[in-house]
C-alpha positions as CSV (number, residue, x, y, z in Angstrom):
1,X,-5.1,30.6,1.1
2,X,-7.0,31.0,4.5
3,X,-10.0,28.1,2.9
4,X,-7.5,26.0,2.5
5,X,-5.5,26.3,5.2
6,X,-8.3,25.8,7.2
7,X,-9.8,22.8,5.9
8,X,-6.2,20.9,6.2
9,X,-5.3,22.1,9.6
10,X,-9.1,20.8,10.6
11,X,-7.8,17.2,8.6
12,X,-4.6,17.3,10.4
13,X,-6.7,17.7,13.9
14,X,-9.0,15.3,13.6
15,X,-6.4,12.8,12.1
16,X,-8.1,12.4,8.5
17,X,-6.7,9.8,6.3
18,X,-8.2,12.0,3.4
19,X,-9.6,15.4,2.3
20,X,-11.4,15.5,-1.3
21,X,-12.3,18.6,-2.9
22,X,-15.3,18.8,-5.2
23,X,-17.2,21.9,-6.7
24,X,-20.8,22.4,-5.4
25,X,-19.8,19.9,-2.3
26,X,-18.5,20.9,1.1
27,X,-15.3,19.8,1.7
28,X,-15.4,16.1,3.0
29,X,-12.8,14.4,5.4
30,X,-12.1,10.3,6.1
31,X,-11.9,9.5,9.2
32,X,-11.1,5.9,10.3
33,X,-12.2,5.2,6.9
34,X,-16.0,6.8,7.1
35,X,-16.1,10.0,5.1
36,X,-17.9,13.0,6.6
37,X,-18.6,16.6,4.7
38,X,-17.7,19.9,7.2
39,X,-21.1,20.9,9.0
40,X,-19.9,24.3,8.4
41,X,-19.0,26.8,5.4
42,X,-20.5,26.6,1.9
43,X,-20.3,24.0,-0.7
44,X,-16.5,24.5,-3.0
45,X,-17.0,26.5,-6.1
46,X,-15.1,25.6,-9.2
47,X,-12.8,28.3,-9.1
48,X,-11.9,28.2,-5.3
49,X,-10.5,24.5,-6.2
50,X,-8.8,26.2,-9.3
51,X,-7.2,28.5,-7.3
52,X,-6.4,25.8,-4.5
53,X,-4.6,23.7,-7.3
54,X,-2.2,27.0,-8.1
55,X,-1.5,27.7,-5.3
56,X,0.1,23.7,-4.6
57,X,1.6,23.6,-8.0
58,X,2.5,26.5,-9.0
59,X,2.0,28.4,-12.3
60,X,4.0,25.9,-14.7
61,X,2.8,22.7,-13.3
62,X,-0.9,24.1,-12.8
63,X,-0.6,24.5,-16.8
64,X,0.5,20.8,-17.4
65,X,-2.7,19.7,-15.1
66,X,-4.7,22.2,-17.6
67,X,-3.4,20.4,-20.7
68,X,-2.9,16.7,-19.2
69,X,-6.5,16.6,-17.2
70,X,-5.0,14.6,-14.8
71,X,-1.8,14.6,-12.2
72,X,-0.2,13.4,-9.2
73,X,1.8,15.5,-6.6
74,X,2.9,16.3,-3.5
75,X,2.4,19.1,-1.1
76,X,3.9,20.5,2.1
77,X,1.5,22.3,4.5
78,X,2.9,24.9,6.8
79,X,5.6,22.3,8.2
80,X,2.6,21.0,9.6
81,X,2.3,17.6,7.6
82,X,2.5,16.3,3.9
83,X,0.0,15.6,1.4
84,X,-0.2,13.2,-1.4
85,X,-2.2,14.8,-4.0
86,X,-4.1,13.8,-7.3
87,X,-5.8,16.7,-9.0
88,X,-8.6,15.5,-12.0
89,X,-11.5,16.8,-13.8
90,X,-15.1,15.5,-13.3
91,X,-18.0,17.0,-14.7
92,X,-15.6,19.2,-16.4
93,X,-14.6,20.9,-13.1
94,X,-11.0,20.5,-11.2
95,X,-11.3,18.1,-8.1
96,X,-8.5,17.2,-5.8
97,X,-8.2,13.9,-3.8
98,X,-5.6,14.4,-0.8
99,X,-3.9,11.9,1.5
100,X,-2.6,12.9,4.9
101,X,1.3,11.2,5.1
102,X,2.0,10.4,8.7
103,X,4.8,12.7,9.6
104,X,7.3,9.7,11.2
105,X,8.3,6.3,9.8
106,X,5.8,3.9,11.5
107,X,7.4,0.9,13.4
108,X,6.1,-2.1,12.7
109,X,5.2,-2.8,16.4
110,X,3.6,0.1,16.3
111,X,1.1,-1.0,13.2
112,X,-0.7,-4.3,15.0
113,X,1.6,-6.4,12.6
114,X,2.6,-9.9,12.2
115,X,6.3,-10.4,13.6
116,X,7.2,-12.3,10.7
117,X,7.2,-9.2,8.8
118,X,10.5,-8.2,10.6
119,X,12.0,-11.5,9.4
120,X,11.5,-10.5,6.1
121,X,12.9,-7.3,6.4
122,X,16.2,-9.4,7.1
123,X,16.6,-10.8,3.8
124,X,18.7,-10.3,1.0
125,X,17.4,-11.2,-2.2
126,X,13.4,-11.1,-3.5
127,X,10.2,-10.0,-3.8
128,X,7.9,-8.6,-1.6
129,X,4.4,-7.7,-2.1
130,X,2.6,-5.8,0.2
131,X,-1.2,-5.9,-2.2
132,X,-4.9,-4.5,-1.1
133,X,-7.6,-2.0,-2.0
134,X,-6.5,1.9,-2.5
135,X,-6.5,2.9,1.4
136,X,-6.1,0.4,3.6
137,X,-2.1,1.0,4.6
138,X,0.2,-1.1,1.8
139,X,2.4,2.3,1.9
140,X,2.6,2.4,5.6
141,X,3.6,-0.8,6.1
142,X,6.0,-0.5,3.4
143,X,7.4,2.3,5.3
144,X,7.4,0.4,8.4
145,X,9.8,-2.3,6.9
146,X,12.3,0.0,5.3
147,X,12.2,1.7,8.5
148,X,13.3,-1.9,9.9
149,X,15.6,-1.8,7.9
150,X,17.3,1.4,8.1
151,X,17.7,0.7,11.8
152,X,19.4,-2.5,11.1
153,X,21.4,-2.7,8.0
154,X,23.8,-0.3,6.1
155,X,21.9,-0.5,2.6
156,X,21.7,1.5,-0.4
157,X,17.4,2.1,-0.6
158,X,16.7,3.3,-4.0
159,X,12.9,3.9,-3.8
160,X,10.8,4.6,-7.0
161,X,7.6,6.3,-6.0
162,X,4.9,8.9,-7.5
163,X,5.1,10.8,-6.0
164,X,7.2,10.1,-2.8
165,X,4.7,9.8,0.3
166,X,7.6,8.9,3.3
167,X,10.7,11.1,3.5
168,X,13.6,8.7,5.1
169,X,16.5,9.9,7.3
170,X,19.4,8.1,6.8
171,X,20.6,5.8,10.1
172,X,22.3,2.9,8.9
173,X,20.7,2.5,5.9
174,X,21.7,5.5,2.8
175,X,18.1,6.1,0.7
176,X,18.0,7.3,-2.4
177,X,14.4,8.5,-3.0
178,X,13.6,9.1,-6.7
179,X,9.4,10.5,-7.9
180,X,8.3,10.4,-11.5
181,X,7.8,13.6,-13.1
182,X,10.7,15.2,-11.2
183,X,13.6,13.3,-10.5
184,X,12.8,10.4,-13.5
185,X,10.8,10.8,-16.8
186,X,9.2,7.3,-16.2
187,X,9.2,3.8,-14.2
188,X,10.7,1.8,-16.6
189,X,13.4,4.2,-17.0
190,X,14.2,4.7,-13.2
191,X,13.5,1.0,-13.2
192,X,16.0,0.3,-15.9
193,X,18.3,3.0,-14.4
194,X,18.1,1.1,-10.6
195,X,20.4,-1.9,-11.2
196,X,23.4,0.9,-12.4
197,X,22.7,2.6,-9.2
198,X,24.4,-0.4,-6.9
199,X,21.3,-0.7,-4.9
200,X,20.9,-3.4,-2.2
201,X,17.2,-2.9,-1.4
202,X,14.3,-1.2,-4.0
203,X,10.6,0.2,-3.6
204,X,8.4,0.1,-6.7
205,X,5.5,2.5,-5.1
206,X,3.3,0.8,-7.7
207,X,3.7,-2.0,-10.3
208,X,1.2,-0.3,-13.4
209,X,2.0,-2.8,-15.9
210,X,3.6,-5.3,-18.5
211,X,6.9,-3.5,-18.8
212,X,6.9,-2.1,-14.5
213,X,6.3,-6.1,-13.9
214,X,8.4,-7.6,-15.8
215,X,11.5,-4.6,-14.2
216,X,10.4,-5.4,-11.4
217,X,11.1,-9.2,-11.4
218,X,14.3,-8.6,-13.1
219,X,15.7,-6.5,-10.4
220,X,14.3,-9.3,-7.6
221,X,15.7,-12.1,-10.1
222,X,19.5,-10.1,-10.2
223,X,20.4,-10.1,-6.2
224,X,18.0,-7.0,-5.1
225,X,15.0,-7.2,-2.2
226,X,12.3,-5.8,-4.2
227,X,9.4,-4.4,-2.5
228,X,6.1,-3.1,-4.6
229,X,2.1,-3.0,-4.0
230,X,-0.7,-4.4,-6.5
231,X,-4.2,-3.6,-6.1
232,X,-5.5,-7.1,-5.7
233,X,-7.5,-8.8,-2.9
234,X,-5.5,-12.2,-2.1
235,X,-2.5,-13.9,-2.4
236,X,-3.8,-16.4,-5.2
237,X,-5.1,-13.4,-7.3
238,X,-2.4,-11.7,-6.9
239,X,-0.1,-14.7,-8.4
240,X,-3.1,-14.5,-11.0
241,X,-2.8,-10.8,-11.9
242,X,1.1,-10.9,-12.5
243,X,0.8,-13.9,-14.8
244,X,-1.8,-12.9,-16.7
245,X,-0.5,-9.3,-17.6
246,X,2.3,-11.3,-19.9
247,X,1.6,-12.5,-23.6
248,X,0.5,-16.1,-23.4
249,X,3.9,-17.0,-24.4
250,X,5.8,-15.9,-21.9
251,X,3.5,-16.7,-19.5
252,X,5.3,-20.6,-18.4
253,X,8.6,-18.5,-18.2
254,X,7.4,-15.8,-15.7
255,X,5.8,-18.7,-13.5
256,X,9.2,-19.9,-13.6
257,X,10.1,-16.3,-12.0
258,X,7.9,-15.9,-9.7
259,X,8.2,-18.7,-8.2
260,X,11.9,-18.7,-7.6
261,X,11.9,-14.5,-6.6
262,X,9.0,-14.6,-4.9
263,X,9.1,-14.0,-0.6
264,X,5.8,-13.3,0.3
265,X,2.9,-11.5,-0.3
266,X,1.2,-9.4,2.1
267,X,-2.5,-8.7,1.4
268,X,-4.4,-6.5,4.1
269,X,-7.7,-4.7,4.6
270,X,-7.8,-2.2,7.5
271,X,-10.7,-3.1,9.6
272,X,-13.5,-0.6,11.7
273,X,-13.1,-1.2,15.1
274,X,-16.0,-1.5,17.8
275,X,-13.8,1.7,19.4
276,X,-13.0,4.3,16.8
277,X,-10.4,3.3,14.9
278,X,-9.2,0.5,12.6
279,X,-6.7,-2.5,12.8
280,X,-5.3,-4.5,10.1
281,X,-6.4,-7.8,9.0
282,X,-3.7,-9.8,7.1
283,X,-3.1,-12.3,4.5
284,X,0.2,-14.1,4.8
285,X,1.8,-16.2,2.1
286,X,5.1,-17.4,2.2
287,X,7.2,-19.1,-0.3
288,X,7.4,-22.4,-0.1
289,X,8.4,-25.4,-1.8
290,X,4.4,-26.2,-2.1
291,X,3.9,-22.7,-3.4
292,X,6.6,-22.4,-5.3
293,X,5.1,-25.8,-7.3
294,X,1.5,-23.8,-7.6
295,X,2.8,-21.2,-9.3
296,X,5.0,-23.3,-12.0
297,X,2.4,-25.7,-12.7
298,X,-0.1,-23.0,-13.0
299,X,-1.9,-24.3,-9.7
300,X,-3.1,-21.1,-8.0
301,X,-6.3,-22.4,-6.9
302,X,-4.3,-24.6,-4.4
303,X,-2.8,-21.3,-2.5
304,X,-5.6,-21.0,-0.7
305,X,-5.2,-24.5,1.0
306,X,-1.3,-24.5,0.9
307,X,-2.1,-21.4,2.9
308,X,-4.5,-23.1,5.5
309,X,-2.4,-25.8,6.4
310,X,1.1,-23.9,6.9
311,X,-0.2,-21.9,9.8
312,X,2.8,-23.3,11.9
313,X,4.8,-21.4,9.7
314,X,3.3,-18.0,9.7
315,X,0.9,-18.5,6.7
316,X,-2.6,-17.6,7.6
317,X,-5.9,-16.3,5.4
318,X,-7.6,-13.1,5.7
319,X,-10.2,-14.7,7.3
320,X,-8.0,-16.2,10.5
321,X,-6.6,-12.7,10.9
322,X,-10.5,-11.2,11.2
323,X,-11.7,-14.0,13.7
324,X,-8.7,-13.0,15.9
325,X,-10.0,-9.6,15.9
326,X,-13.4,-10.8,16.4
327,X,-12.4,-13.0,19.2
328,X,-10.4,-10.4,20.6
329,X,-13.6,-8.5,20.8
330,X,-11.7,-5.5,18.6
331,X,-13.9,-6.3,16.0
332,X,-18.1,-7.0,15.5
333,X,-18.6,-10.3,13.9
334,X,-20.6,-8.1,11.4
335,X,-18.2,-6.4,10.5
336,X,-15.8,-9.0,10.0
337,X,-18.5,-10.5,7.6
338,X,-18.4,-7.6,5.5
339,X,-14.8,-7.8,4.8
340,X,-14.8,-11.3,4.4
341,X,-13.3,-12.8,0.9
342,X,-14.8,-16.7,2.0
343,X,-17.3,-16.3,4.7
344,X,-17.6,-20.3,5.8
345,X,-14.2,-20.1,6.4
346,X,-14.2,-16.8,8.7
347,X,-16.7,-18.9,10.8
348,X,-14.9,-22.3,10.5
349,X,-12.1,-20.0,12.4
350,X,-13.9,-18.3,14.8
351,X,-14.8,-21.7,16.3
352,X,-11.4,-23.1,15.8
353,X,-10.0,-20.2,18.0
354,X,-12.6,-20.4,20.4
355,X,-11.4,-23.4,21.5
356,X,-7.8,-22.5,21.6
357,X,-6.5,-20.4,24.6
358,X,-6.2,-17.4,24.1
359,X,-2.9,-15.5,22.6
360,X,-1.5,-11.9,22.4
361,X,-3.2,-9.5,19.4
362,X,-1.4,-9.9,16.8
């Protein structure tokens, strides 16, 4: 369709990290994470977004998005770039929320990283979890650390996504890249199927609940580097959210777990820069003796300082990551405010820095 072929070669120009479709809207585009509506054309009409959804899915799938209201997918445009799609109904009318894939595996140098995160890549057994809102770059930097490594390692990848957002080419590293829907009937099955599959390395795209959880520790526990996202905002809620999804029952035993699979958790916010464009602030916890004592004695609340005074060993809040930025002069302190989790301790590090010299971004 010559609409929609439009609108996504204008997203693919203007390097859009979105494109939604709504009915009796124009079409509206993200860009470095402000959305915008197109100044030209008319506002969607229901059955233009119908016939936009056919056209991606075809007739037999466009069916199972009448009767199911709601699905995810992928879609291909003229070679061009790659689209992960969810297609849902509001106000009883079809809307469709798109996100532009980049079109090569990030590097991690590339993505304003910590270098730790290559040491992590290096490891053999446990869990990795890269956590934030919907948006700011888990998948990417996901990505970026298989991508590690591929170039590194000869591993058998099994990913587990829905639906797959990064296509790998095999270097050292052989993938096996499974979506839901099409290549498995669910996660706990492709899950459950993963540790007959002789992988070395895993990707859960998501972990959705009780029974994705609880595969997904089993799979770190059983000699696998497991890598998956949450949508939570730290690393001590994050500890919080996997606990607390268990029976209270089970609860002392998945403490246990945790604390013995766990790597790290990676929790990052992609920040608005005084120049267009946006940088990553991250939240770094690593596993530790101290941590791993938090976690079995149900001591989350300590994570935060356990986290403050391990800086010497890569550990650092969200906060110490923004006044870097800010420092840097990358990012307005008002900005950095508004992204904030414990604002008296984003000021606390602005004037600890500022009497540091100064160091390479990070």
């Amino acid at each position: 369709m010559d609409k929609l072929a439009a609108i996504l070669s204008l997203a693919v120009k203007d390097k859009a990290s979105d494109v939604h479709l709504l009915a009796g809207a124009r079409p509206l585009l993200r860009v470095n994470g402000q959305l915008f509506s197109l100044p030209e054309g008319t506002p969607m009409a229901k059955e233009e977004i119908m016939a936009m959804a056919k056209v991606m899915l075809g007739e037999k799938r466009y069916q199972e998005l009448l009767d199911k209201r709601e699905m995810d997918s992928s879609y291909v445009f003229q070679d061009q770039a790659r689209f992960r799609v969810n297609f849902y109904f509001q106000r009883d009318s079809l809307a469709i929320a798109m996100r532009l894939i980049p079109p090569n595996i990030p590097r991690l140098d590339d993505l304003n990283l910590p270098p730790i995160l290559r040491k992590l890549t290096q490891e053999r057994q446990g869990f990795v979890l890269v956590t934030g809102p919907t948006g700011h770059g888990k998948s990417t930097t996901l990505a970026a650390m298989l991508g590690e490594i591929n170039e590194t390692r000869a591993e058998h990848i099994v990913t587990i996504e829905d639906p797959i957002e990064y296509f790998f080419k095999d270097i050292k590293s052989v993938f096996s890249q499974r979506e839901i829907g099409s290549d498995t009937l669910s996660w706990t099955n492709a899950l459950r199927s993963a540790l007959r599959e002789d992988p070395n390395v895993v990707l859960i795209g998501e972990m959705r609940d009780l029974e994705t959880i609880k595969a997904a520790l089993t799979v770190a526990e059983t000699g696998h580097l497991v890598f998956s996202t949450l949508h939570t905002n730290s690393a001590a809620e994050t500890i919080d959210r996997i606990v607390d999804v268990f029976p209270t029952g089970a609860k002392a035993q998945v403490r246990m777990q945790l604390a013995n699979s766990l790597l790290a958790v990676i929790s990052q916010r992609l920040i608005p820069t005084i120049k267009p464009g946006r940088v990553p602030a991250i939240e770094l916890l690593l596993n530790n003796h101290a941590v791993q004592t938090a976690i079995r004695e149900d001591k989350t609340h300590m994570i935060d300082n356990i986290i403050q005074t391990s800086a010497e060993v890569g550990m650092r809040l969200l906060e110490t990551s923004l006044a870097s930025w800010v420092n840097k002069g990358v990012v307005s302190l008002e900005v950095a405010k508004e992204y904030a989790i414990r604002p008296k301790e984003l000021m606390r590090s602005l004037q600890q820095q500022r009497r540091q010299p100064i160091i390479k971004p990070e």
